[in-house]
N, C-alpha and C positions, 0 to 999 in steps of 0.2 A: 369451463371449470375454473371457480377459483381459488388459487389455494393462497390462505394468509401463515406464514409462516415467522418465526421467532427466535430468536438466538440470545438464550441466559447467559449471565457472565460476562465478562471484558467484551470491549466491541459489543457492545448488546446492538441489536436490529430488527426491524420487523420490515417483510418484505411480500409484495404481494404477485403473485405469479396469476396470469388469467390466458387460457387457453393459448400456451405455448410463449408468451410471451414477458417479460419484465415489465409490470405497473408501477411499481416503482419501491427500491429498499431507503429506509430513513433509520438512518443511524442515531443512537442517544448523546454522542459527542457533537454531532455536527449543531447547529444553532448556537454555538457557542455553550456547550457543554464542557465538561469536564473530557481531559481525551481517554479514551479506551474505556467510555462509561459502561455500565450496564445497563439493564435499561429499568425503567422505573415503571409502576403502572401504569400512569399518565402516558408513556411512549407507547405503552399497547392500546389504551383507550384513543391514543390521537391516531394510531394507521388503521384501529377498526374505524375511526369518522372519517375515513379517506373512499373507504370502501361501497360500493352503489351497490345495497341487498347484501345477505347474509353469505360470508363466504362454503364453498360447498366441504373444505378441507381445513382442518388448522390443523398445521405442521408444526413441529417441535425439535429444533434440530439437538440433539445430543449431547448433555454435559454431564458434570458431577457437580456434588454440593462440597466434595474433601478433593484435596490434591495432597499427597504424600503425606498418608496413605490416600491413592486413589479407589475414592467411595462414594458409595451415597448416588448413585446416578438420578440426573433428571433425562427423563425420555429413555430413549434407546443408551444414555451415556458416551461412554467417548472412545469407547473402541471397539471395531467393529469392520470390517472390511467389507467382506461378504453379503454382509446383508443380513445374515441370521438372528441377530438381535432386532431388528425392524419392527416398531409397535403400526398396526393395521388395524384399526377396529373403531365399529359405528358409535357415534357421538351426538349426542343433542346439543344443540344451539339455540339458546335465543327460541325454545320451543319448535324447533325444524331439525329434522333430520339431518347431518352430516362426518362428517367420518374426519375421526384422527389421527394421524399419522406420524412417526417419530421414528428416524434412525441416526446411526452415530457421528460424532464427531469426528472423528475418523473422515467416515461416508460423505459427510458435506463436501469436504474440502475432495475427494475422489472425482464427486457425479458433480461438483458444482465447477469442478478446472472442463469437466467432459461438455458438459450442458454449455459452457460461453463461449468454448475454443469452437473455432472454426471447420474444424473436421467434419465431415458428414458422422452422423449415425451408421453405425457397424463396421466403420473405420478402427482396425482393433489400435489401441496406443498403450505405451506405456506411463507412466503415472507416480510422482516422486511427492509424498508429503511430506516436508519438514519445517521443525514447529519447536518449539517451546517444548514437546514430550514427545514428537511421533518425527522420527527421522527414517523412512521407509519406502521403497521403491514397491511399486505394483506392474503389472502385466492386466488391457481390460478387454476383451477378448469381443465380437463383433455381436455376440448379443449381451454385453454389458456385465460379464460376470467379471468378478473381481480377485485376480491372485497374487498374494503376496510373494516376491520375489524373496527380499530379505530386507533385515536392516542395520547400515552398514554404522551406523552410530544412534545413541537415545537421543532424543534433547536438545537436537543442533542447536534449536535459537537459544535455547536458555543458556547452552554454554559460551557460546559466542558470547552473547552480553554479558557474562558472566565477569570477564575480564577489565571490562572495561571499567566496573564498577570494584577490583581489585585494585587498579592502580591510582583510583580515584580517592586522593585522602577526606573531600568532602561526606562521601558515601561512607556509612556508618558499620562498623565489623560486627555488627552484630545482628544488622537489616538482615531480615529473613525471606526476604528474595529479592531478584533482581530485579533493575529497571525497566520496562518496556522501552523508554525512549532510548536506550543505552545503545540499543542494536545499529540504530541510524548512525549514532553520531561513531560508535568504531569504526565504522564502514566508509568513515570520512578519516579517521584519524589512521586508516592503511593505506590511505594512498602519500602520505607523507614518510611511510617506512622505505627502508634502504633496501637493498638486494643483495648484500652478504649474506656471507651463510651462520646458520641458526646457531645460541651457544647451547652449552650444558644448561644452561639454568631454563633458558627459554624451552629447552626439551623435555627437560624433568617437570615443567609446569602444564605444557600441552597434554603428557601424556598422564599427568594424574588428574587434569580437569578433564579430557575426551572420558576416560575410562571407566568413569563416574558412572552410575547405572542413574542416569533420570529421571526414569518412573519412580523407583523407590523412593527419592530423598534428592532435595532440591542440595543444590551447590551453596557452602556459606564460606562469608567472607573472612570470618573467624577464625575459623581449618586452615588457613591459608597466611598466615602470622610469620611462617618460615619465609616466604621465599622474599628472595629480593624485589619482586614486582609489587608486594604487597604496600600501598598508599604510594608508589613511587614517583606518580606524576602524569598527569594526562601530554600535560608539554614536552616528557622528557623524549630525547630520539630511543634513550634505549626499548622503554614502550610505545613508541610509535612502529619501531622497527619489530617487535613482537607482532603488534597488530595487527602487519602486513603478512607476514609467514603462518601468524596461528590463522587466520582468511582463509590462505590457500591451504593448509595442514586440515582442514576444515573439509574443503572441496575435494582435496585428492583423494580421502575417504573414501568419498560418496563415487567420485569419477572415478577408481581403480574398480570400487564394485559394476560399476558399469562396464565396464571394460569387458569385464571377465563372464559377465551374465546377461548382457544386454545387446545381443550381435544380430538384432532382424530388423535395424534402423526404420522401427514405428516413430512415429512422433511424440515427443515428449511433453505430457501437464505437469507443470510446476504450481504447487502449493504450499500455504501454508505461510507464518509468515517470515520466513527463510525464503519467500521467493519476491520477498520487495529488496534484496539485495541485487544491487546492478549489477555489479564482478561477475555474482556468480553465475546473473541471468545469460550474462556476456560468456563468459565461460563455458557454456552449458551450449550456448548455438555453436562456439570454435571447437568442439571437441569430432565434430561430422559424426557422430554415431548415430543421431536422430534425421526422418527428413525432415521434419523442421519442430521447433519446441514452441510451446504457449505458453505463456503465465498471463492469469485475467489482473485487469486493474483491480481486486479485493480479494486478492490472492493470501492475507494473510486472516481473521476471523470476520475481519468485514463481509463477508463474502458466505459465513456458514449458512445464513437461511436464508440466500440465495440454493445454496447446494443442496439443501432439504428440501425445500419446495421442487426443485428439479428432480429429486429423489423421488417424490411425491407424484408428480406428475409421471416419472418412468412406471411404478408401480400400479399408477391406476388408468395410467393409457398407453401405454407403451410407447409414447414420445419422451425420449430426455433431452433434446435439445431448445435451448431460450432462444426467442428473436431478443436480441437487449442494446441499448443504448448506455453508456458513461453515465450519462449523467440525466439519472434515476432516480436522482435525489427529490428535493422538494424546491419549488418556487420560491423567491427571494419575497419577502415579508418588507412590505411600504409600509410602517406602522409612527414615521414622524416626518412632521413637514417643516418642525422648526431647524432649519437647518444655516442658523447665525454663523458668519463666518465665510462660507460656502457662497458662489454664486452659478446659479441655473444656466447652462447653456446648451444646444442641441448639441448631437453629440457629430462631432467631425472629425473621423479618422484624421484628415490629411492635419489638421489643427494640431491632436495627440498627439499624432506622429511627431509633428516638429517640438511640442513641449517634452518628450521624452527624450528627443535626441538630443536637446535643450540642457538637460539633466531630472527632467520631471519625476515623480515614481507615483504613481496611481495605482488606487486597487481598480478591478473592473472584475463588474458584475454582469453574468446575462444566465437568463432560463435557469433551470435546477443546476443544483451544485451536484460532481462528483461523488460516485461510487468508491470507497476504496478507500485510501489517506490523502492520492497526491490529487494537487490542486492541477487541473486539465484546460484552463484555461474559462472555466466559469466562476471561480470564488479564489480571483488571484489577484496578485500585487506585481506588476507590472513596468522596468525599465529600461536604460538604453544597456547593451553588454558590453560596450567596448571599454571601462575602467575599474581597474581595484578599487577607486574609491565607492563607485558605485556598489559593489559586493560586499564591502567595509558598512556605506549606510543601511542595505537592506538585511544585513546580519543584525545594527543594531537596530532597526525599528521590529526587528523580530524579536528582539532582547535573547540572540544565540550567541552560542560561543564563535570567536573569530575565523577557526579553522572548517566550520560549515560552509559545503559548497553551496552556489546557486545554480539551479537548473535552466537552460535554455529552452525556451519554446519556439519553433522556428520552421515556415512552410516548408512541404516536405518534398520539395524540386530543388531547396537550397541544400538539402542532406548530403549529398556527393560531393559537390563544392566546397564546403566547407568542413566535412567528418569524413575521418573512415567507420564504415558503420558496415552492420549484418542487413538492412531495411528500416523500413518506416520503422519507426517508434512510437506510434499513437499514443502508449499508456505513461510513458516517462520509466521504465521497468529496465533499462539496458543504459552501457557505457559506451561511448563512444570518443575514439582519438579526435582532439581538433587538429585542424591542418594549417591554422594559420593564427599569427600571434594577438589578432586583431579583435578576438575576443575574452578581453583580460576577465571581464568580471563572472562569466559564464566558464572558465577554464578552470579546474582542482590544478591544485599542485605537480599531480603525476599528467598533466596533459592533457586530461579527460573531460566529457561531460554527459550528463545523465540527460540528453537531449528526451524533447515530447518532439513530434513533428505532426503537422496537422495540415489536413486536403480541407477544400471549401464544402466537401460533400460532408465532414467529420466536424465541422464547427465554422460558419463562414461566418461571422462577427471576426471571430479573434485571427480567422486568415484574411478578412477583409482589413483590418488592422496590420497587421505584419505585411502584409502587399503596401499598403501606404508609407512604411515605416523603410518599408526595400525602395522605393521609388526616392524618398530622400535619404537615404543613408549610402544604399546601396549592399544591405543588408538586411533580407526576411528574417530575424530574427532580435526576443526578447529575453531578458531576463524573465523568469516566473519562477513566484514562488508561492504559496498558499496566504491565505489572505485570514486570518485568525489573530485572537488573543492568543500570549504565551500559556501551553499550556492547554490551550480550548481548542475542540473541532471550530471548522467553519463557521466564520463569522455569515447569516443570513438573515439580519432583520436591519435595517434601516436606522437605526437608533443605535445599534450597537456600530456599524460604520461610521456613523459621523462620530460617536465618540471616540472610537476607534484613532479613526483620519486626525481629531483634534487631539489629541494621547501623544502620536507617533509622529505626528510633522507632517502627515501626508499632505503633497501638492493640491491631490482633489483624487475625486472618484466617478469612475463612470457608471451607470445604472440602467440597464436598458440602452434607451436611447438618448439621453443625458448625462450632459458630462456638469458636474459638480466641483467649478473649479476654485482651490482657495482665495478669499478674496483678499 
């Protein structure tokens, strides 16, 4: 069976599910789009020319055309737990019979954390969305039905970022919603917060933004004229130290409700895109209520028709679980050969190894790019960890702000050695203590890092690399960070890399099995 499934609005994607398995999702930001595109026709016309024969299912995962007021749905819309809203019904295609099928947004993000996580089927778990508007705990019971627990705040993510764009004099008081990028970069700007305790004004600001009802009416920056946080400074400690309290003012929400209602230690699916926060991903393993928690690498709407299509599939074969792979994406686009500047040479781990220890920084290309936002080590820029100067260059060829961490990728036999950690970290989804000072450029400010860690069986290019890189340094481990224009998904055409490389300074790049090095 094949189901081709869709996701309107922000994150747009089209993803193709064939007899229990992921063929692959192609996101409308990646290729160097615009980030958190939607998608455009052209993006559904190119993942129906992906497809071999007419799909048997087109899936529709659940939005609306209005947000405050929430209206207008497209497909099943956006809320929905249970399943009772679920559109099921025969469809022509292309002059063939086939059946279309749509349930909610909500639902995606439910059956799509069920269908990737590891658990077997009828493993009953429990099940937390939070999002932009859906901050809500479920209970899913061993034949997949779905009940809502409670929900212990609206909105998590849109309030979260909401702040950040408060004390941001750049951002405009009368912009009528927030950032999407905002959410990453608080999450960097609390680990530079202090660990006093909270004032009058930081509490009177928490609890009139928490209290906020979500759904109704989004958060403006306008209403907020009074308080002293208002354009007050991204730099300043007094809002850095906000940042880190309203964080956890955030979590303890959600974790007291847990406390109180969540005592038969199922395993926990983390969604939505409040689950690409590391703290809290980290937070959520130390609390021991769950036996153990998931969140998938497109965990926040990248990931909805993925969840559709597994919806799909539960519906009309009674399997909900994916066989799936990272990186599901699409194949790297060779589309120029004039590559002036640049000169061609096989590609030689041990060679890399030493230009990066050297101070080299390369992007490196192999097979599909990543599912999801982080770069996993196919559509990444790549260097040594041991210097802040190094963390200093690769912030500016990203054209970020200063205070942005860089994440480490690093074999996952060096993890103990070097981290305290809960386990692997394949997805880059968790925080981790470093244990030693020796990696300046890969360390946040509060001691930490948003480690990936990677087996040969999970990617053996980029562990065959980091093995070369441990033999001369004496350290399996790199800087990685995503390999994009500012602003754009995934760089994945050839032409946009070497422009790229010649823009940002880069040393050179690898592609395959060539290395492209400046000449």
């Amino acid at each position: 069976m094949k189901i081709f499934a869709y996701k309107p609005g922000h994150d747009g994607h089209v993803t193709l599910v064939e007899d229990g398995s992921l063929v692959f999702s192609i996101e409308a930001e990646k290729d160097s789009g615009p980030r958190y595109a939607p998608l455009s026709p052209e993006d559904i016309l190119h993942g129906l020319s992906l497809i071999d024969g007419i799909p048997d299912v087109v899936a529709v995962s659940g939005w609306l055309k209005s947000f405050r007021p929430m209206a207008d749905p497209i497909g099943a819309g956006y809320f929905d737990a249970d399943g009772s809203k679920t559109e099921d019904r025969p469809h022509r295609l292309l002059g063939r019979e086939a059946r279309y099928f749509s349930s909610s947004h909500e639902r995606s993000h439910i059956v799509g954390s069920y269908a990737l996580s590891p658990f077997p089927q009828g493993e009953p778990c429990y099940a937390l969305v939070w999002e932009g508007v859906i901050g809500t705990f479920y209970r899913i019971d061993a034949d997949l039905k779905v009940t809502r627990l409670g929900t212990p705040l609206s909105g998590p993510g849109h309030k979260y970022a909401f702040i950040y764009g408060l004390a941001d004099p750049t951002y405009p008081a009368d912009a009528r919603k927030s950032r999407r990028e905002d959410a990453g970069k608080l999450m960097a700007l609390a680990g530079f917060g202090g660990e006093g305790g909270e004032t009058a004004e930081e509490r009177r600001l928490m609890d009139r933004v928490l209290s906020h009802d979500a759904v109704a009416s989004a958060l403006r920056k306008a209403d907020f004229t009074d308080s002293p946080f208002f354009n007050i400074g991204l730099e300043t400690q007094a809002f850095r130290d906000l940042a880190r309290r309203y964080q956890r003012e955030i979590f303890e929400r959600f974790h007291d409700f847990a406390l109180k209602n969540m005592r038969d230690g199922l395993p926990l699916l983390v969604s939505g895109g409040c689950g690409l926060n590391c703290d809290w991903n980290s937070d959520w393993r130390a609390t021991g209520l769950f036996a153990d928690v998931f969140v998938p690498p497109c965990a926040n709407d990248s990931g909805s028709a993925i969840g559709t299509a597994a919806d799909a599939q539960f519906a009309l074969t009674g399997n909900a679980k994916l066989d799936w792979s990272v990186y599901a994406g699409e194949d790297f686009v060779v589309d120029a050969t004039d590559l002036d500047g640049f000169v061609a040479e096989r590609r030689d781990d041990a060679e890399i190894a030493r230009r990066l220890a050297d101070g080299a920084v390369f992007a490196w290309v192999q097979g599909r790019y990543e599912i999801g936002p982080r770069a996993l080590g196919n559509r990444s820029l790549l260097a040594a960890p041991f210097t802040a100067e190094t963390h200093a260059r690769l912030n500016a060829i990203k054209r970020r702000e200063e205070f942005r961490p860089i994440a480490p990728i690093m074999m996952e036999e060096e993890l103990n050695r070097l981290f305290h950690n809960h386990g692997p970290s394949p997805h880059m989804l968790y925080f981790q203590k470093v244990k030693t000072d020796a990696l300046k450029a890969v360390t946040h400010v509060d001691g930490t890092a948003r480690v990936q860690t990677v087996s040969r069986v999970q990617n053996s290019r980029i562990y065959d690399l980091l093995s070369a890189f441990k033999r001369l340094t004496g350290y399996g481990v790199l800087c990685n960070t995503s390999l994009n224009f500012n602003g754009k998904g995934f760089i994945n055409r050839m032409s946009d890399l070497a422009l790229y490389a010649r823009q940002t300074g880069l040393d050179g790049f690898v592609v395959g099995d060539t290395l492209y090095r400046k000449a």
